[in-house]
C-alpha positions as CSV (number, residue, x, y, z in Angstrom):
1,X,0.0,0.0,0.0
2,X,0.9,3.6,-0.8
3,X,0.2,6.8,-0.2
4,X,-3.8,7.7,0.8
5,X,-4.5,3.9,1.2
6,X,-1.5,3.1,3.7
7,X,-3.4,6.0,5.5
8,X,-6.7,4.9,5.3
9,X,-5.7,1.3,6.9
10,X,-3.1,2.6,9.3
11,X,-6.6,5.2,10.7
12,X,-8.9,2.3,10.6
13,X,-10.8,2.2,13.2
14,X,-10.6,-1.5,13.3
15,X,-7.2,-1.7,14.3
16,X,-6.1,-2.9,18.0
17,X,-3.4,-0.2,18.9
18,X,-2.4,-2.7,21.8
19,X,-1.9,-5.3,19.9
20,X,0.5,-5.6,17.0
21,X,2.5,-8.8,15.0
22,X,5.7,-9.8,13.8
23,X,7.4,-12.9,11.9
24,X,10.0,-14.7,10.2
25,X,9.7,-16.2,7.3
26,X,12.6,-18.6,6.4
27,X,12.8,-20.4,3.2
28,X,15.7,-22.6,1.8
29,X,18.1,-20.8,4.8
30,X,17.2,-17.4,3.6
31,X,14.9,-15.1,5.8
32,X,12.0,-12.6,3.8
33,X,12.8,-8.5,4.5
34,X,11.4,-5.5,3.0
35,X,12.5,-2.2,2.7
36,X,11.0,0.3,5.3
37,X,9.6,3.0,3.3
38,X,8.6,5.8,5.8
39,X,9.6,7.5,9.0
40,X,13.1,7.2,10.7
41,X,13.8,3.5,9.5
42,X,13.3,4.6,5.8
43,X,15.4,2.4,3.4
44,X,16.0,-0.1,6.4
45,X,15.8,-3.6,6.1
46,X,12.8,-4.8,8.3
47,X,10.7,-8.1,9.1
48,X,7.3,-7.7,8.1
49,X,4.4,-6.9,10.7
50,X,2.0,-4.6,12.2
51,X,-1.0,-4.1,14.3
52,X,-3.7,-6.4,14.8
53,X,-7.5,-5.7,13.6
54,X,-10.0,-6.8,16.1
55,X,-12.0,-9.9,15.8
56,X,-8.4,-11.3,14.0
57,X,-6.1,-13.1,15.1
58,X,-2.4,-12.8,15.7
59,X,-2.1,-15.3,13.0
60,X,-4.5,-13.9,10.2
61,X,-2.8,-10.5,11.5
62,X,0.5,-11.8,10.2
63,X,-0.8,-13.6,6.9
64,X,-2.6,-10.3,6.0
65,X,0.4,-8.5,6.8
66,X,2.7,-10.3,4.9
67,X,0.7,-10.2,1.6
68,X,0.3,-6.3,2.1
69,X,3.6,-5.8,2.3
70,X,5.3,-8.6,0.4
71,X,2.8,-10.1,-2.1
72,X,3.9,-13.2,-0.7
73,X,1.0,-15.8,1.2
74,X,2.1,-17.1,4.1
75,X,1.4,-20.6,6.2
76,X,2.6,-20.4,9.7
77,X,4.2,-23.5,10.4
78,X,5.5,-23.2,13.7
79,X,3.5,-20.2,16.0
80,X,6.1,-18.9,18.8
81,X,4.4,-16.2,21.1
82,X,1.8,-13.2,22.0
83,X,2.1,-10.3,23.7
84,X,-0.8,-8.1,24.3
85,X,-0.1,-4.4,25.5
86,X,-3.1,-2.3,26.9
């Protein structure tokens, strides 16, 4: 997403501020990054992630994120931890 639609979903009143995801993905000994592309971290390598919507869970969270961000579908294969933050 760029532009007015990363907006739009980062202001969506769905979203769990308290709540947010992030995961490795690790294929043939190589792990997935992408390129920050705002703020501070701009140009940095990251993993993928970000917050949670309510009535989804952490791991739909992460699937969604991942195809946002990478165009890539995910299957979580091996689910590690959860933090929640009010």
């Amino acid at each position: 997403m760029l532009g007015k639609e990363r907006r739009l979903a980062i202001n969506n009143e769905n979203t769990n501020w308290g709540q947010s995801v992030a995961g490795v993905v690790i294929r043939d000994n190589q792990v997935l990054l992408v390129r920050h592309t705002y703020g501070n971290g701009k140009g940095m390598l990251i993993i993928p992630g970000g917050y949670v919507n309510y009535g989804e869970t952490p791991q739909q969270a992460l699937k969604r994120k991942y195809m946002e961000e990478t165009n890539v579908e995910i299957t979580a294969s091996y689910y590690r931890h959860s933090l929640q933050y009010a």
